[in-house]
DRENTI-922821 format. One record per residue (C-alpha): residue in three letters; x, y, z negated. Coordinates in Angstrom, 1 decimal, padded with zeros to 4 digits, always signed. Layout:
<pts>
{pt "Ala" {X Y Z}}
...
</pts>
This chain:
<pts>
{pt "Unk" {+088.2 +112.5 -070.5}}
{pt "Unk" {+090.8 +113.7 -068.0}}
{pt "Unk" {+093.6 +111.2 -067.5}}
{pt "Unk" {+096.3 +114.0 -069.0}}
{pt "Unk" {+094.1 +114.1 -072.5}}
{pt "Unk" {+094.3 +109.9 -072.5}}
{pt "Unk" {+097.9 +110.1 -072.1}}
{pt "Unk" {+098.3 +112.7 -074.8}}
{pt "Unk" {+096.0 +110.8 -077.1}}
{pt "Unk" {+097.9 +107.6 -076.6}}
{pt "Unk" {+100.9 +109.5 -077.1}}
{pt "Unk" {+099.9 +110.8 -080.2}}
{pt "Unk" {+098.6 +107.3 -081.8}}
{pt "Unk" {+101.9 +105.4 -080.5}}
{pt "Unk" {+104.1 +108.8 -082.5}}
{pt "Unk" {+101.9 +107.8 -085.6}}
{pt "Unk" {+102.8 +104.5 -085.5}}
{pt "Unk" {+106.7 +104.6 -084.8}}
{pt "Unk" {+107.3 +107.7 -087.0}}
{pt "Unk" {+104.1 +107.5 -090.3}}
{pt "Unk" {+105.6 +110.1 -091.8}}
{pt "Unk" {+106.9 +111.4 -095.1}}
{pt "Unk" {+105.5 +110.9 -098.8}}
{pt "Unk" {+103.7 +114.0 -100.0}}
{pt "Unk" {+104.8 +112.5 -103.3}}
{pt "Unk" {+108.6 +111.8 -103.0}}
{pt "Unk" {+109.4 +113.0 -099.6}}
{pt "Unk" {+110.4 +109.4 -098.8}}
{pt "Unk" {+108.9 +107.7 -095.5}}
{pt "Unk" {+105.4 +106.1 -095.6}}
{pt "Unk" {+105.5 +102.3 -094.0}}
{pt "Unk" {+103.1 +102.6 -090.9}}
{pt "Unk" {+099.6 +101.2 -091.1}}
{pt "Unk" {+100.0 +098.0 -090.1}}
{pt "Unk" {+102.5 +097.1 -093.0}}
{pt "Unk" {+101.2 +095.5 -095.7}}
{pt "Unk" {+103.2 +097.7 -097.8}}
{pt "Unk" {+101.4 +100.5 -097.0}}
{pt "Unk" {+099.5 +102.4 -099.4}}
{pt "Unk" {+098.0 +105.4 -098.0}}
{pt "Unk" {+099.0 +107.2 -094.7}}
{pt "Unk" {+100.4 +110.3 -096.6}}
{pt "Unk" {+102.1 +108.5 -100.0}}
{pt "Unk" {+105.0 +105.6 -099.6}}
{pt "Unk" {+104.2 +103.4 -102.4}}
{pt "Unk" {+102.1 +102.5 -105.5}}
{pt "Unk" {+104.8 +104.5 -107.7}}
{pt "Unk" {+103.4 +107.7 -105.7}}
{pt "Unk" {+100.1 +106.8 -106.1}}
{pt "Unk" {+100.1 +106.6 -109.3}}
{pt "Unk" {+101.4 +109.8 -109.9}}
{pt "Unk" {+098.7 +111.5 -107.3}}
{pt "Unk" {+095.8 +109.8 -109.5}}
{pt "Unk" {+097.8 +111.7 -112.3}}
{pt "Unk" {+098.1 +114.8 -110.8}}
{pt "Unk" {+094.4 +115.1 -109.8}}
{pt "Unk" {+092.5 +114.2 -112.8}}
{pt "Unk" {+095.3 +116.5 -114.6}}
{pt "Unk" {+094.1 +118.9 -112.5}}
{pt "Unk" {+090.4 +118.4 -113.7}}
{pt "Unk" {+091.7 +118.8 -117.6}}
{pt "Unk" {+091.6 +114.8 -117.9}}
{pt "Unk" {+094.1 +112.5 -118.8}}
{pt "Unk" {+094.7 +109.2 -116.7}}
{pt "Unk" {+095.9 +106.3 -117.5}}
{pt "Unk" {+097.2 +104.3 -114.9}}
{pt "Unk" {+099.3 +100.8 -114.8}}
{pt "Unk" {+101.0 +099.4 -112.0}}
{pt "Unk" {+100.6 +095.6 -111.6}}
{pt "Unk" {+101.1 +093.2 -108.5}}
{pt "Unk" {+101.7 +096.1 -106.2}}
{pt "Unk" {+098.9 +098.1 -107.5}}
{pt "Unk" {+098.0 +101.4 -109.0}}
{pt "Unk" {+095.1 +100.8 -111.2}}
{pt "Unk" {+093.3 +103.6 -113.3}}
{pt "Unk" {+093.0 +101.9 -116.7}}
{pt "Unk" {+091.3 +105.1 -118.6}}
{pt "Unk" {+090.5 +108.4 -118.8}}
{pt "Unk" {+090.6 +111.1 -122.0}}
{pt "Unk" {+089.7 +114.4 -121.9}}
{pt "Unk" {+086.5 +113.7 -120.0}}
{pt "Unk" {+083.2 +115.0 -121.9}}
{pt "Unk" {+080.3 +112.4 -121.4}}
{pt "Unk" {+078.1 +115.3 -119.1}}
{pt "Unk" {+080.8 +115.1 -116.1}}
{pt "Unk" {+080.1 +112.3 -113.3}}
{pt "Unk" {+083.1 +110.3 -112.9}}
{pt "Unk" {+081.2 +107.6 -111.2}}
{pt "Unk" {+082.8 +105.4 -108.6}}
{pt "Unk" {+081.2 +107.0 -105.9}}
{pt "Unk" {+082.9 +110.6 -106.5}}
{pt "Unk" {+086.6 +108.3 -107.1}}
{pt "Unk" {+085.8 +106.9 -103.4}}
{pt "Unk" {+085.7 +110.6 -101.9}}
{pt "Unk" {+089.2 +111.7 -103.6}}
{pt "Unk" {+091.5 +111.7 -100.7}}
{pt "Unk" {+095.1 +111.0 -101.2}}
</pts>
């Protein structure tokens, strides 16, 4: 790797850290990484994640129920969903947020 592309690369990490970002949620800013307030790198808070785990399995024609508590979002049920579709944990893990 040329020394130009290192310097750009650096660049782009140290831009990611100082400035995270907006919420794709609420337009507000997302805390960087390293905060422990930080949810995701595109949402600012639990409240916005939340609604995202609404908004997708609304999506799918499923109803979620989710509960915030001690600084989570936590998907307490789903209705709508006939017992032939997979919700397993393992298609949950690849929904990006």
């Amino acid at each position: 790797m040329p020394i130009g592309d290192t310097r750009e690369a650096l660049q782009a990490v140290e831009d990611e850290t100082s400035f995270p970002g907006l919420c794709r949620i609420c337009g507000g800013t997302v805390p960087p990484a390293s905060d422990p307030s930080s949810c995701t790198p595109s949402l600012c808070s639990e409240e916005c994640l939340a609604k995202a785990l609404v908004a997708y399995w609304a999506a799918h024609g499923v109803k979620a129920a989710v509960a915030l508590r001690d600084g989570f979002a936590r998907l307490e049920g789903l209705a709508g969903a006939t017992q032939s579709e997979d919700f397993s944990a393992q298609r949950w893990a690849a929904v990006e947020l």
